[in-house]
MIDOSE-1310 file (N, C-alpha, C; in nm, 2 decimals, decimal comma, always signed):
residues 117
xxxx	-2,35/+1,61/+1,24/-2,43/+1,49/+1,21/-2,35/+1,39/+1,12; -2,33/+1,21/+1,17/-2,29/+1,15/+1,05/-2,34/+1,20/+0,94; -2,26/+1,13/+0,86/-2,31/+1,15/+0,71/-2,21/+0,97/+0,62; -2,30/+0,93/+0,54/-2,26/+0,83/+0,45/-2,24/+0,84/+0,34
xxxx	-2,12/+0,86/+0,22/-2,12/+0,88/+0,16/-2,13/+0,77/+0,04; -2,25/+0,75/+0,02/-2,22/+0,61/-0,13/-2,33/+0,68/-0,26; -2,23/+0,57/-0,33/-2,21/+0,59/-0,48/-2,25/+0,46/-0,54; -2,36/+0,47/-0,67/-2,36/+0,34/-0,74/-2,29/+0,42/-0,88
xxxx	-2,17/+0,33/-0,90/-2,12/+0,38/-1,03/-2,18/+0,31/-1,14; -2,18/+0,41/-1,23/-2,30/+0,37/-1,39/-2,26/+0,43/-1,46; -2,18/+0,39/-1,58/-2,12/+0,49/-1,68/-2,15/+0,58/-1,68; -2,30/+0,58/-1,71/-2,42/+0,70/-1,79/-2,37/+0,82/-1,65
xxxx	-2,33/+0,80/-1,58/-2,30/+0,89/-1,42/-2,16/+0,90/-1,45; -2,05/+0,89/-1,50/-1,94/+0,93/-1,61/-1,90/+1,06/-1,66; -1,83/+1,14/-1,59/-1,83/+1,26/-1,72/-1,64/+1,32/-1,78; -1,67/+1,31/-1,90/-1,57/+1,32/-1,93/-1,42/+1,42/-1,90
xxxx	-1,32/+1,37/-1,87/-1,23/+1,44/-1,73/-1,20/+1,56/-1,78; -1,17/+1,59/-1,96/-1,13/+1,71/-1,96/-1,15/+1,76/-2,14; -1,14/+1,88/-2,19/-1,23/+1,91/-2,34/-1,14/+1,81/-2,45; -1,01/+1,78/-2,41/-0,93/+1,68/-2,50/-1,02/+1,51/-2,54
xxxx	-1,09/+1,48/-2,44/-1,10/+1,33/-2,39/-1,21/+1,27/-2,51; -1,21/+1,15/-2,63/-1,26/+1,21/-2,74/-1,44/+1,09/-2,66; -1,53/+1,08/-2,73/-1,67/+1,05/-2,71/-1,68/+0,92/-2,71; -1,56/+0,85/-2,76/-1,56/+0,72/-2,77/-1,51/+0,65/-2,64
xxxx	-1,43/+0,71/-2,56/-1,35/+0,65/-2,50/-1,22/+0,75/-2,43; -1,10/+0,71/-2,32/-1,03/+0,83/-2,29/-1,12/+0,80/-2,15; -1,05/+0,87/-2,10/-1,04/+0,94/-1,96/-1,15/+0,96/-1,88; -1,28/+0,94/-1,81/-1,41/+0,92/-1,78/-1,38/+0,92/-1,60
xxxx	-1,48/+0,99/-1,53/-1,45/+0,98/-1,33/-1,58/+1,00/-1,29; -1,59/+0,96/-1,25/-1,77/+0,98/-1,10/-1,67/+0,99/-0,99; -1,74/+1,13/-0,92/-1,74/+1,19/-0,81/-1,78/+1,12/-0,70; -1,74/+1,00/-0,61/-1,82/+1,02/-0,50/-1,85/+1,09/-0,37
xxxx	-1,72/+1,16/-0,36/-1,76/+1,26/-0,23/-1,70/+1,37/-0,33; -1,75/+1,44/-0,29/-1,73/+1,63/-0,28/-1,62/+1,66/-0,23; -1,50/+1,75/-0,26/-1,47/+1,79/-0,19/-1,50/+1,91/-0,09; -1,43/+1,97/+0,02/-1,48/+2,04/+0,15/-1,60/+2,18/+0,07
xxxx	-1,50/+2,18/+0,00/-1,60/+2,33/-0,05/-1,68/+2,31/-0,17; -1,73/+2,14/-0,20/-1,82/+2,15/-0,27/-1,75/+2,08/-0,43; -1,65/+2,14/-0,44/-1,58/+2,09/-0,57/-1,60/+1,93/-0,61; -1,65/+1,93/-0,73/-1,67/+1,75/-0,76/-1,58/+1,75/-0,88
xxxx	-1,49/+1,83/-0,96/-1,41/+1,77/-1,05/-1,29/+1,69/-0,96; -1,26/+1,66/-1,11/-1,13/+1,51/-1,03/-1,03/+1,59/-0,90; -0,98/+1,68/-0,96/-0,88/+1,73/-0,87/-0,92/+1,80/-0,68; -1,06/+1,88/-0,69/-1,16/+1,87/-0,60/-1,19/+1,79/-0,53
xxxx	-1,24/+1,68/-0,57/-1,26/+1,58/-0,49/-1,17/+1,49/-0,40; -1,28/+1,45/-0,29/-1,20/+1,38/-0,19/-1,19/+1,22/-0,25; -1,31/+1,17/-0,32/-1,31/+1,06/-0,36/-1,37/+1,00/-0,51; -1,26/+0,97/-0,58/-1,32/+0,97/-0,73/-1,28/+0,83/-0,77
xxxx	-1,38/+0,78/-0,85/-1,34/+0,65/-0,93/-1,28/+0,71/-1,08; -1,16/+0,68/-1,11/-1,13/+0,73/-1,26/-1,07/+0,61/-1,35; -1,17/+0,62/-1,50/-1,19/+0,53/-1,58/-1,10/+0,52/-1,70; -0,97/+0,47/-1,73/-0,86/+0,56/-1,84/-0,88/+0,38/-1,93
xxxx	-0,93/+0,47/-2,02/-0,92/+0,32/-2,16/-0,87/+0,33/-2,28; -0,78/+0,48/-2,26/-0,74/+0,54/-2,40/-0,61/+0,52/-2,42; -0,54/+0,43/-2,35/-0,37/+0,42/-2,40/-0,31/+0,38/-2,48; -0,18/+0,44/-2,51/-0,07/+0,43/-2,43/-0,09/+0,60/-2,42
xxxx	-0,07/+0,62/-2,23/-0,05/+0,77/-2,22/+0,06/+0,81/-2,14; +0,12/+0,88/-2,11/+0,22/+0,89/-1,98/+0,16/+1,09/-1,98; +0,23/+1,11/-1,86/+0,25/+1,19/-1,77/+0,39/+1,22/-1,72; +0,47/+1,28/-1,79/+0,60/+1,30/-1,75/+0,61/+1,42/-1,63
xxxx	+0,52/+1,51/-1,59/+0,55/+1,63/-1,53/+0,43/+1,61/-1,43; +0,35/+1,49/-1,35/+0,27/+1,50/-1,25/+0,27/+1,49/-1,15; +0,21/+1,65/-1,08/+0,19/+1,68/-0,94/+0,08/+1,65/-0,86; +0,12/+1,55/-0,76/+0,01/+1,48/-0,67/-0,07/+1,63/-0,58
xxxx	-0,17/+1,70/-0,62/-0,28/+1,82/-0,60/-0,29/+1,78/-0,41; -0,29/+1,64/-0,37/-0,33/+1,62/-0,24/-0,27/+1,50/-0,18; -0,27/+1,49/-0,08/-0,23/+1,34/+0,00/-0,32/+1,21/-0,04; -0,28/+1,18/-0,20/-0,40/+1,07/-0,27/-0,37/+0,91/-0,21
xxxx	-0,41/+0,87/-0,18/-0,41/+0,71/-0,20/-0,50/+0,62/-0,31; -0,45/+0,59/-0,41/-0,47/+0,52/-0,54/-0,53/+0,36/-0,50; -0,63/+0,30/-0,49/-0,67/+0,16/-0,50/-0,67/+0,12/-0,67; -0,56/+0,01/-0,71/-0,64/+0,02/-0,83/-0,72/-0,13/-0,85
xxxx	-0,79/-0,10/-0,95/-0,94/-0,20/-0,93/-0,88/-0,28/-1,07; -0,84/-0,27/-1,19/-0,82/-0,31/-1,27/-0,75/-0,21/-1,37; -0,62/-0,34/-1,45/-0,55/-0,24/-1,53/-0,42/-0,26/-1,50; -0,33/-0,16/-1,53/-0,20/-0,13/-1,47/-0,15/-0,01/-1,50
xxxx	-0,08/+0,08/-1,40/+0,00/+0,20/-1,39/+0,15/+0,21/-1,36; +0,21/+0,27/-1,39/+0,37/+0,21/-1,38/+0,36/+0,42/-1,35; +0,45/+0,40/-1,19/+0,47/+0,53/-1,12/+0,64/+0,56/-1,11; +0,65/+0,64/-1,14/+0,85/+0,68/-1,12/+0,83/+0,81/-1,03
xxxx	+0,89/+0,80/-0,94/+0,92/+0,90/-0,84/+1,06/+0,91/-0,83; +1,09/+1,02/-0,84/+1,23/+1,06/-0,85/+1,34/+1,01/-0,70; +1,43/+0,89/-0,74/+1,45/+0,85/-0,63/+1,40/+0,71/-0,64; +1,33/+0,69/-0,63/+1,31/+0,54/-0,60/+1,26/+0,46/-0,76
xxxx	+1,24/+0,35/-0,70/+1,26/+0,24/-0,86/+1,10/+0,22/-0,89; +1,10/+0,27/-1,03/+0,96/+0,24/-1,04/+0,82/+0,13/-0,99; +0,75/+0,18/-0,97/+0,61/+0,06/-0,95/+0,52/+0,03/-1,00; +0,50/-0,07/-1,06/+0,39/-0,12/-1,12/+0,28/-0,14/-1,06
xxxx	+0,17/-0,05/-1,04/+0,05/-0,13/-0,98/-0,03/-0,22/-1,06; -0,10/-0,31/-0,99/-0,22/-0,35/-1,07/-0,31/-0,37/-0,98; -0,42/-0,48/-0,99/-0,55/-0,46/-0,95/-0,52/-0,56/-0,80; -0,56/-0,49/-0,72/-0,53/-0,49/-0,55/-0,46/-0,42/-0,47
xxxx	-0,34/-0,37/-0,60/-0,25/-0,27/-0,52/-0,32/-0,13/-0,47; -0,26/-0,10/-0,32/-0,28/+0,02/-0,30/-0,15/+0,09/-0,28; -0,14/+0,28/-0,29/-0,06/+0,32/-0,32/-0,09/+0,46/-0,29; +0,02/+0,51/-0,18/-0,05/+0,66/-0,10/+0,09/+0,76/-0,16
xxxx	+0,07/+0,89/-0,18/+0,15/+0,95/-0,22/+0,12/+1,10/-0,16; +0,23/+1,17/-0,10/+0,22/+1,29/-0,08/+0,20/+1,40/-0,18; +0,08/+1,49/-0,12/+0,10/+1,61/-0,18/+0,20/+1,68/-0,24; +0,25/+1,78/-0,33/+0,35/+1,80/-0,40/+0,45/+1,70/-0,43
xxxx	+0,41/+1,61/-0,45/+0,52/+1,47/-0,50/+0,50/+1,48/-0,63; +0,62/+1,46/-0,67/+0,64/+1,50/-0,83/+0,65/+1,35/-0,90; +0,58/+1,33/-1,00/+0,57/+1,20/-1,04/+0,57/+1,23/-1,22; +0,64/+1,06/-1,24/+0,59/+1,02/-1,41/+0,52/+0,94/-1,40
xxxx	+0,40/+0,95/-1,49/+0,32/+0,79/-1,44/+0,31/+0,75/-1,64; +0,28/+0,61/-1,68/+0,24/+0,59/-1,80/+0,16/+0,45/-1,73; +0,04/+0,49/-1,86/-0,08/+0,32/-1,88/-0,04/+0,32/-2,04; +0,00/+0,21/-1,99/+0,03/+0,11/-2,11/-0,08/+0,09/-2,22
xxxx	-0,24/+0,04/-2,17/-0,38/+0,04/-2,23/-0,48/+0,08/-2,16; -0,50/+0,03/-2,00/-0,62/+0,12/-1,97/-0,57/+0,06/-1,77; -0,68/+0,18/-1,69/-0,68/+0,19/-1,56/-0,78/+0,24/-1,52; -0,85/+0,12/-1,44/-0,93/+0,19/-1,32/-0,90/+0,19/-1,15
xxxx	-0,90/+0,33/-1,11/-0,84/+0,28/-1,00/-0,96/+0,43/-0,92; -0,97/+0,39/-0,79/-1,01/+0,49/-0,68/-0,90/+0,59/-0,64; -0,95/+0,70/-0,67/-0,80/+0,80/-0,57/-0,91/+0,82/-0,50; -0,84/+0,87/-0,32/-0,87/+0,90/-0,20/-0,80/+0,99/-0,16
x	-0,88/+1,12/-0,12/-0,76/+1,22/-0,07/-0,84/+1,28/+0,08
């Protein structure tokens, strides 16, 4: 049977990504699809809006968990893939990356963007 998957995102529907992330602010995702087996944390899911307002952060050692494609909605992310010349996204860019792709990413101040896997 179809199925539709929608989401009204509302902070208060927000939960914080991980035990580091502090009450004020930091790192925040709503699940809108599930992943296959049910999983709704960030890395689980097929479809997450994730909310980052805590910077400056980077990521020197990040592995893409799935075949993501990144929309970002507002903000900017600056990606280095080993090999090619860094990219700056910002709001409109889309941006697909294979599974086990080894990345640095840093936000400068904050990012919201859709991953899709």
């Amino acid at each position: 049977m179809p199925r539709i998957y929608r989401s009204r995102v509302d902070t208060a529907d927000f939960v914080l990504a991980g035990p580091d992330a502090p009450d004020d602010g930091g790192t925040e995702f709503h699940v809108v699809r599930p992943g296959p087996d049910g999983r709704d944390d960030y890395h689980g899911a097929r479809v997450v809006l994730s909310d980052f307002r805590n910077g400056p952060y980077e990521d020197p050692d990040y592995v893409f968990p799935a075949d993501d494609t990144y929309i970002v909605i507002d903000g900017e992310i600056v990606m280095e893939i080993e090999g090619l010349e860094p990219q700056t996204l910002t709001a409109g860019d889309i941006a697909s990356f294979e599974k086990g792709t080894k990345a640095k990413y840093s936000i400068r101040d904050f990012v919201r963007w859709v991953c899709v896997r």
